[in-house]
KEFIVO-490256 format. One record per residue (C-alpha): y, z, x. Coordinates in Angstrom, 3 decimals. Layout:
// KEFIVO-490256
        Y        Z        X
        Y        Z        X
...
This chain:
// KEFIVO-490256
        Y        Z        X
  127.757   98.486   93.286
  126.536   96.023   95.741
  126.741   92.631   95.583
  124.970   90.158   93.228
  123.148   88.572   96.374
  121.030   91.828   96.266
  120.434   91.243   92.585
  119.642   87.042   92.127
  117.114   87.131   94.922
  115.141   83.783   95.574
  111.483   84.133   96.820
  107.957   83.738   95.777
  106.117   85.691   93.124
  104.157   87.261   91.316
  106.181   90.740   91.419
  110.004   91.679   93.057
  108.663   94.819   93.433
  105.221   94.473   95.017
  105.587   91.431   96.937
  109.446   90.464   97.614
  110.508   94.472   98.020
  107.657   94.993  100.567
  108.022   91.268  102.225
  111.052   92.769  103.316
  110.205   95.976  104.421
  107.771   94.519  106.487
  109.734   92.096  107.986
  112.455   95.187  108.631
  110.238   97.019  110.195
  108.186   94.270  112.562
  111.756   93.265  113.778
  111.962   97.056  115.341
  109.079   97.069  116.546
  107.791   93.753  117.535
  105.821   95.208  120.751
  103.667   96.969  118.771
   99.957   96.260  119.249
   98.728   96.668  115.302
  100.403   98.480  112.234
   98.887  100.760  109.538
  100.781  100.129  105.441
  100.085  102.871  103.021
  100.351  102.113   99.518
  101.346  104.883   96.971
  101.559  104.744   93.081
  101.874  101.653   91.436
  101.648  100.044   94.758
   98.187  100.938   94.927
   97.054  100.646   91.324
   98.610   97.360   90.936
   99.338   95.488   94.350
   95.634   93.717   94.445
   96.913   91.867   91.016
  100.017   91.692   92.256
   99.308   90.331   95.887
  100.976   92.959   97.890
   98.134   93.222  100.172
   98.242   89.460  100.835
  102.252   89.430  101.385
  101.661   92.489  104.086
   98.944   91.093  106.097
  100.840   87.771  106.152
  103.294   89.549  107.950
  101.851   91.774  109.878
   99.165   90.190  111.321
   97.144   92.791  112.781
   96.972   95.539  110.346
   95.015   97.928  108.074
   95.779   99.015  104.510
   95.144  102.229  102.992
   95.597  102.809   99.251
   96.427  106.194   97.557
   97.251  106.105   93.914
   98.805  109.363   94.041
  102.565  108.794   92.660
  105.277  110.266   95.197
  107.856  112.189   93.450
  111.141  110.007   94.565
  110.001  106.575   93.464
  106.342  105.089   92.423
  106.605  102.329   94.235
  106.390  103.955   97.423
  105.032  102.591  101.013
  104.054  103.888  104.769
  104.735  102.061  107.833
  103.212  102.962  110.736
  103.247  101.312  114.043
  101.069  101.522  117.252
  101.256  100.850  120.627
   97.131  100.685  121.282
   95.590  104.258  119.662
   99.389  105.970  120.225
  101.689  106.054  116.903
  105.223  105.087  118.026
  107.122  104.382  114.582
  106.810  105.364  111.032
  108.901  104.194  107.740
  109.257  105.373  104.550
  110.208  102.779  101.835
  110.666  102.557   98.396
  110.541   99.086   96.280
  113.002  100.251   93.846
  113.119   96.970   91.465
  114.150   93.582   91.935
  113.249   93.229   95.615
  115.423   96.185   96.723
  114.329   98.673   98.993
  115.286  101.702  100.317
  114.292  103.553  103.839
  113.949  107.162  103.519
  116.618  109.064  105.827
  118.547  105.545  106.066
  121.509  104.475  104.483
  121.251  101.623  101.795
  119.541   98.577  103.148
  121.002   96.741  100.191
  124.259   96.295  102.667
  127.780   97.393  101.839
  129.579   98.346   98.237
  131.728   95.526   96.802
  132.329   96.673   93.489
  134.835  100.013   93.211
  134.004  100.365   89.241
  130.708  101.631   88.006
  130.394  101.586   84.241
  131.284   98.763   81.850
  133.609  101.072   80.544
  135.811  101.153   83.489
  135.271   97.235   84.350
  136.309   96.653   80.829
  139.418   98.128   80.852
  140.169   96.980   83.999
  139.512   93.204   82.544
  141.411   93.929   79.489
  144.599   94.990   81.026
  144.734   92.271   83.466
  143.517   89.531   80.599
  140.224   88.940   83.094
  137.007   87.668   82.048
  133.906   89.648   83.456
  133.112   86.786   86.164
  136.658   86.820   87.414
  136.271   90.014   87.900
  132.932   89.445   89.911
  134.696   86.838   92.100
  137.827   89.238   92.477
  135.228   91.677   94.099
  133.302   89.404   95.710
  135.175   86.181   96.417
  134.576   82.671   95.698
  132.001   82.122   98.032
  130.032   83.943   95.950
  129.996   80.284   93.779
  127.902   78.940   96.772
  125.417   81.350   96.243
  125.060   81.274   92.801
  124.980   77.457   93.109
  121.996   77.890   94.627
  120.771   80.062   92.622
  121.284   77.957   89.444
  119.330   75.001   90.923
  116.440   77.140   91.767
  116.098   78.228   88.477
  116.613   74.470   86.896
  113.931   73.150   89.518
  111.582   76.648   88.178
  112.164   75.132   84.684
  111.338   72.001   85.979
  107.981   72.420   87.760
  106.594   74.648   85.553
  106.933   71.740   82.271
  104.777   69.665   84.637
  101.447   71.617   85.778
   98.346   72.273   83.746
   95.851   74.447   84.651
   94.591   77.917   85.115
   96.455   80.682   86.602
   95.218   82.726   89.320
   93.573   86.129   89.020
   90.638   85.646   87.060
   92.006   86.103   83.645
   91.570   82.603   82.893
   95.031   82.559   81.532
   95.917   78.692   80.802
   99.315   77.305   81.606
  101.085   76.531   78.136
  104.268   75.578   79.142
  103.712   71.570   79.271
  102.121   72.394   75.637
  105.469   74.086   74.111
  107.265   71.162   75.600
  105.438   68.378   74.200
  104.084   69.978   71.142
  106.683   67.750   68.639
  105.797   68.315   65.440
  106.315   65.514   62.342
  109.555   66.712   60.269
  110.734   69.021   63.469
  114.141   71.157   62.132
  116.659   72.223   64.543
  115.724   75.800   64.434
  112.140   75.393   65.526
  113.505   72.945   68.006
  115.482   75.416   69.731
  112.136   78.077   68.991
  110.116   75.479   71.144
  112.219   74.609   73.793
  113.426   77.825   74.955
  110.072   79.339   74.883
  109.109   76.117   76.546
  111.513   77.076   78.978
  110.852   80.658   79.703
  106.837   79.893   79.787
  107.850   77.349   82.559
  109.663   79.834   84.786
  107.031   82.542   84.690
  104.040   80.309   84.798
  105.461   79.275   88.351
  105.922   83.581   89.526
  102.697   84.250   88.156
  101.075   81.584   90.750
  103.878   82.748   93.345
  105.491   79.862   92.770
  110.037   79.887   94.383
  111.968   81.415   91.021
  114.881   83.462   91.024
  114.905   87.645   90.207
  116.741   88.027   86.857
  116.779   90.875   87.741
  112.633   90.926   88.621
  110.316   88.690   89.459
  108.407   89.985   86.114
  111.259   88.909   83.584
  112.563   85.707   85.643
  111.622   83.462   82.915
  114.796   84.727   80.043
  117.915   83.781   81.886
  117.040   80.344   82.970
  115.071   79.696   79.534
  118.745   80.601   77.942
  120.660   78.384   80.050
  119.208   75.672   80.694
  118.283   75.071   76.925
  122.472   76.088   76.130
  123.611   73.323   79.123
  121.020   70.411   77.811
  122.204   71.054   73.854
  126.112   72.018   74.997
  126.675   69.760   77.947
  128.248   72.986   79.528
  128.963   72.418   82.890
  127.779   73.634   86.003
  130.758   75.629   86.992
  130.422   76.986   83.688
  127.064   78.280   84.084
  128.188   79.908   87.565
  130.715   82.098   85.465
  127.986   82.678   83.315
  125.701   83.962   86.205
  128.363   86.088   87.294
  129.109   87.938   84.085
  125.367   88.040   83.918
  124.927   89.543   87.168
  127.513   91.806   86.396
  125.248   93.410   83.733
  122.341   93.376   85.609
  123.939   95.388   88.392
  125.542   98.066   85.846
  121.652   98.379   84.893
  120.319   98.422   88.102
  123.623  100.935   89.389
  123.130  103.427   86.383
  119.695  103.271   85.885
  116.500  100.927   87.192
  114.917   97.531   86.741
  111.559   98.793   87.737
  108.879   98.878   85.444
  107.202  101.580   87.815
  109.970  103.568   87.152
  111.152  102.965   83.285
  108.760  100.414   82.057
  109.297   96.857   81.187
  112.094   98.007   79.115
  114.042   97.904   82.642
  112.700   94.988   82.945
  112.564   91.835   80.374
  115.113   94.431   78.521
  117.625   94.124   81.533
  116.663   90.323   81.621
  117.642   89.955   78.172
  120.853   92.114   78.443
  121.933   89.291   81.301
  120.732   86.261   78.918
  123.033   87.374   76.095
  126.015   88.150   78.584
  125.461   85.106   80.190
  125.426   82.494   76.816
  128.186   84.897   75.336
  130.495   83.941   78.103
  129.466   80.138   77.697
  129.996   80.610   73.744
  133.805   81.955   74.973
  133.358   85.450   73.104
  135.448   88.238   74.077
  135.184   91.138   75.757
  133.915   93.929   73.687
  131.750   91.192   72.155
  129.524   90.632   75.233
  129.344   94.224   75.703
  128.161   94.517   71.909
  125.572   91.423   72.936
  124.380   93.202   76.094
  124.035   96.628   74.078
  121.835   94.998   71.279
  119.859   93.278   73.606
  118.884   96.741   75.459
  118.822   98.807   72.436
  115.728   96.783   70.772
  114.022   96.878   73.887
  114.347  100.561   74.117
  110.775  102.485   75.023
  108.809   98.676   76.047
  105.783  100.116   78.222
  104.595   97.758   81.113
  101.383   97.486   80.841
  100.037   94.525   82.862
   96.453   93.310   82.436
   94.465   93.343   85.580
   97.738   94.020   86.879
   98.621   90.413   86.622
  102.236   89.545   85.816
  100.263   87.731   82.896
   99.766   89.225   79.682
  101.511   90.245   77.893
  104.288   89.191   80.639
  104.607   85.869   80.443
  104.684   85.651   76.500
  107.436   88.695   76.480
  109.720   86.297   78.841
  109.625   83.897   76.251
  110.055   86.651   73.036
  113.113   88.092   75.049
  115.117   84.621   75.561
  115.067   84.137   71.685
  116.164   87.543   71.327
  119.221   87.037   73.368
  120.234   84.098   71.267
  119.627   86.535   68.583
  121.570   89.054   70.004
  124.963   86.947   70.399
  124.974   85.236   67.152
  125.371   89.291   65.792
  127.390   90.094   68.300
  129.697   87.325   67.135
  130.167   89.001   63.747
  129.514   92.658   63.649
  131.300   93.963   67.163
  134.005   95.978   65.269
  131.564   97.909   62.989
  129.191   99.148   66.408
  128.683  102.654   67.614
  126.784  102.504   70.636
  128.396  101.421   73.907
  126.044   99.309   76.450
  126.836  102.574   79.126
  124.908  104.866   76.395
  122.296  102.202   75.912
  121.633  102.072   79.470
  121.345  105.999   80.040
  119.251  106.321   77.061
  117.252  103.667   78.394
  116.918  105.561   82.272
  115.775  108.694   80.032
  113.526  106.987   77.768
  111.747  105.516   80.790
  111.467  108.980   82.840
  109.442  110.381   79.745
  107.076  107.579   79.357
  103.652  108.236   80.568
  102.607  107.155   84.285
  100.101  105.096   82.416
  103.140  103.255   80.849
  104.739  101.956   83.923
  103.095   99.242   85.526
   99.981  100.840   86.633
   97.175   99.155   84.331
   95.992  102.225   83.182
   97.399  102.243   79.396
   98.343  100.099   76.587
   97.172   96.342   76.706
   95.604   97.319   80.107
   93.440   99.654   79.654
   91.978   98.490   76.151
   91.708   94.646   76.790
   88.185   93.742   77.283
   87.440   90.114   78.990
């Protein structure tokens, strides 16, 4: 697995996979060619059905200045989120690259090793981490720092005050959101909306959704968040622990181990099956999100081993067959709402954790293959192409 640098990704929104993934593709690719007079991008699938809503067109032409876009909305048959290159020195072709957004901001070049830079983790399955952990009496982030060392800390550091200044931003601003849906920012209004007699459990109810409306309000207007693991489901994990620091006083070292074990999921996901909701639906997505969010407050909470793996597992399982299905192709609705649905479910997810993890038969590895095949047999319409569900029946 590579390293969780390649996973917590900081950029601008709406969409990991439509604007960050081919950011960076086009970047790669201007560096090799930078005499080139003017470039051609292709778009294929989901690239092309969705990247108007999504602003990959914008992104592109931002960097590469002088260059024409051509959209075909047939799906390729390695990845739907698939991309030309083409480069030109006057009429004469002298480059071409293939490139896949595979989730998250990653790419991949076609006939080119792994852009996402070299393995640092020798165990694949949380079966094999686990036992590894449990002889050696390791938590899941030391583990993550064994692999990747301590200056890992630095980045996730970083990482952790983007996501607090996301949370932060997004309580302030009122407004509209771009795209024409008219979509109103409601953050600020979950935050403020105290009501007379307020219990502790609608408290929490209000604050992380509060929270999690903040962080995706900002992506949705391309504001700086953090993937967790996407752009599209960046609101759970910071929703989750910023809400756990403020009411626990954990501190911040403490939410760096959390990242890390979080991280750690999210890359078993990503390793052993996808966070793309072009490729498995936004069950790879805010499902993978919340898999992170409960591994993440689970090591906070102290919990053991086979009890964040229950966590994790529960958290996928109920997510198990979510379409994406993006109106307008917005990261919008039902997006932004399902951020906030997902960070309660995580809290949800550890509490039973906390009490049932002898009496479970599913392991998270099985709930993360069934998710990969669950997402191959959804419809194309299903995966984050606008053409079914909540897309294609919404009516302005």
């Amino acid at each position: 697995m590579h390293s969780l640098k390649e996973l917590y990704r900081i950029g601008k929104g709406p969409s990991s996979s439509h604007t960050i993934g081919p950011e960076r593709a086009c970047k790669l690719f201007l560096s090799e060619n930078p005499d080139a007079t003017s470039f051609s991008v292709r778009l294929y699938g989901s690239l092309a059905k969705t990247g108007e809503g999504h602003g990959t067109g914008t992104v592109i032409e931002s960097v590469l200045k002088n260059v024409t876009l051509e959209y075909d909305e047939t799906t390729p048959c390695k990845h739907p989120n698939t991309m030309d290159l083409i480069a030109y020195m006057g009429a004469k072709k002298t480059a071409q690259m293939r490139v896949y957004s595979v989730g998250g901001g990653a790419i991949e070049i076609e006939g080119r090793t792994s852009a996402e830079g070299a393995l640092v983790y020798p165990l694949h399955t949380m079966l094999e981490i686990r036992q590894y952990c449990e002889e050696r009496h390791m938590r899941l982030c030391d583990y993550v720092f064994e692999c990747e060392g301590n200056e890992l800390r630095s980045y996730l550091s970083d990482v952790w005050l983007t996501m607090k200044d996301a949370v932060k931003r997004g309580l302030t601003k009122t407004g509209k959101l771009p795209g024409g849906l008219d979509v109103e920012r409601r953050a600020k209004i979950l935050y403020d909306g105290v009501v007379e007699n307020e219990g502790a459990e609608f408290r929490e109810n209000r604050l992380v959704c509060a929270y999690a409306f903040a962080v995706s309000e900002e992506n949705a207007s391309g504001g700086t968040i953090v993937t967790a693991p996407t752009c599209g489901a960046c609101g759970v994990l910071p929703a989750v622990l910023v809400y756990a620091q403020e009411r626990k006083g954990y501190t911040d070292n403490e939410i760096i181990d959390a990242l890390a074990t979080a991280g750690l999921i999210g890359n078993l996901i990503k390793t052993n099956a996808s966070i793309s909701g072009a490729e498995c639906g936004c069950q790879a997505e805010i499902g993978s999100a919340c898999c992170m969010a409960t591994a993440a407050l689970a090591e906070l909470r102290g919990l053991n081993l086979g009890q964040i793996e229950y966590a994790a597992e529960v958290a996928m399982e109920h997510h198990l067959g979510l379409t994406c299905d993006p109106i307008c192709g917005l990261v919008q609705i039902p997006c932004i709402e399902r951020n906030a649905v997902s960070a309660m479910r995580a809290i949800n997810a550890v509490s039973l954790a906390y009490f049932l993890t002898d009496s479970r038969k599913i392991s998270f590895d099985l709930v993360v293959q069934t998710m990969y095949e669950t997402g191959k047999d959804l419809k194309g319409s299903y995966r984050e192409t606008a053409e079914g569900g909540l897309a294609k029946l919404y009516r302005k």
